[in-house]
N, C-alpha and C positions, 0 to 999 in steps of 0.2 A: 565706338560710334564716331563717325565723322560729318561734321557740318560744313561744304561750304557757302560761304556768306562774302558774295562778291568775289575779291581775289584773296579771298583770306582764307584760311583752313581750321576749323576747330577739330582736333582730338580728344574724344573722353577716354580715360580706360586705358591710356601706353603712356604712362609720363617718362615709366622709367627709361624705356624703350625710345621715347623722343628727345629725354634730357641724352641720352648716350648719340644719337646721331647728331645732337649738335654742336656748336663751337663756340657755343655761350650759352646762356639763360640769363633770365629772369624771375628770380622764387623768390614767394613768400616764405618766413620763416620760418621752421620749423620741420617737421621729421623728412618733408621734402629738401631741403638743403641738406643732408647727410646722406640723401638717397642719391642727390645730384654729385656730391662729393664723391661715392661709394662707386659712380660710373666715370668718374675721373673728368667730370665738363665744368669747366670756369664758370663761375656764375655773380653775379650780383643779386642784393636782397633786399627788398621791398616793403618795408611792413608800416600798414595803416589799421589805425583803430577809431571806434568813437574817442571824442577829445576827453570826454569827463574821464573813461576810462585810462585813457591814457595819462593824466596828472596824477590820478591817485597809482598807477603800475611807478609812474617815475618817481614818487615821493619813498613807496614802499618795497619797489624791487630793485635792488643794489648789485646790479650785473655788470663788467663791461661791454658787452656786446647780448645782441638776441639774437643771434643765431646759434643752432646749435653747431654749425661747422666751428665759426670763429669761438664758441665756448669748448668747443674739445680740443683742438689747436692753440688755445691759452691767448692767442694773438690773434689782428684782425688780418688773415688771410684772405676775406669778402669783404669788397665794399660792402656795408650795409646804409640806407636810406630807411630812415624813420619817420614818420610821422608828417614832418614839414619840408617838403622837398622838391624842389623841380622836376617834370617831366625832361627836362635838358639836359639838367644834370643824371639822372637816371641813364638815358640815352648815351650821352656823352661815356657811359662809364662801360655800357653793354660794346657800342661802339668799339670802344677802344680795345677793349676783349676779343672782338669779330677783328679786327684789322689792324692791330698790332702784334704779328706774331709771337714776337720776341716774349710780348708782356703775356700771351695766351701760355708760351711755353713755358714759362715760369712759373705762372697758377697754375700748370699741370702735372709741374714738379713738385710744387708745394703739396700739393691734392694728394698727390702719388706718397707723399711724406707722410700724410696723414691717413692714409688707406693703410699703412704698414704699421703705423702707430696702433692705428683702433685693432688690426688684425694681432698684431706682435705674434710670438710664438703660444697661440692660446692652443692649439691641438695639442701639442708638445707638453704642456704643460699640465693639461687635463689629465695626459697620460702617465705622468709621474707622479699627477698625484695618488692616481687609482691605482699604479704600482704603489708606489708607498704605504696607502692604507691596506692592500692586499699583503704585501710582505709583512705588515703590523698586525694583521690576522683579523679580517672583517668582522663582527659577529655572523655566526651561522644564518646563511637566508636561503630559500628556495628559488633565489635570484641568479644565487651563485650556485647552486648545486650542479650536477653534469656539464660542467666548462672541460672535464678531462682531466679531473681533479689535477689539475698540474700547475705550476707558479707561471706567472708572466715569463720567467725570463725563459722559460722552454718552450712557449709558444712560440710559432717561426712567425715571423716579420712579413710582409707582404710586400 
């Protein structure tokens, strides 16, 4: 769905599609910043809560960062803005992302770093294991039965 509201445009329903055609964002935290990461776009993150909630999360959840980019990345690769923070600052940060190439090219190295982190060799790896349990002799299932009764390694490659 699309709304326009003056000169502005609202999109329901294409975030991921709208985070990839841009040259920055602004996400809240959470499974959308890994989505935003996963299309390779620089982003800043934003996160507001009720306050009561928020003193008891900060007393009781012991994280360095809340995003889940900057937690799978071990380091703060996203600004993150919490709680108490300027619209200026904010701005100032997305800003800098929009029209400092240099610094956009970098968050999209780092991004790029971390797309090949989360990816690693996981096909690769799925597949030796189900070779290895195969050559270890599965127990008998009708899962496996007519495969060409033949081992991995005689099946041709594609």
């Amino acid at each position: 769905k699309v709304y326009a509201i003056g000169d502005t445009t609202l999109v329901q329903g294409q975030s991921i599609h709208l985070m990839k055609c841009c040259d920055a964002a602004v996400v809240t935290s959470g499974t959308a910043t890994l989505e935003c990461a996963l299309v390779n776009t620089p982003m800043t993150v934003a996160y507001v809560m009720q306050n009561l909630s928020f003193q008891i999360a900060k007393r009781f959840v012991k994280l360095p960062h809340i995003s889940l980019v900057n937690l799978v990345a071990d380091y703060g690769l996203v600004k993150e803005f919490v709680q108490n923070f300027s619209g200026e600052a904010l701005a100032e940060e997305l800003l800098r992302l929009i029209r400092d190439t240099g610094y956009r090219a970098e968050k999209k190295k780092q991004l790029e770093a971390l797309n090949q982190k989360l990816k690693g060799n996981l096909a690769k790896e799925a597949a030796a294991t189900i070779a290895s349990c195969y050559r270890a002799g599965l127990p008998r299932s009708r899962h496996l039965n007519g495969i060409n009764n033949r081992g991995l390694e005689s099946v041709p490659s594609k």
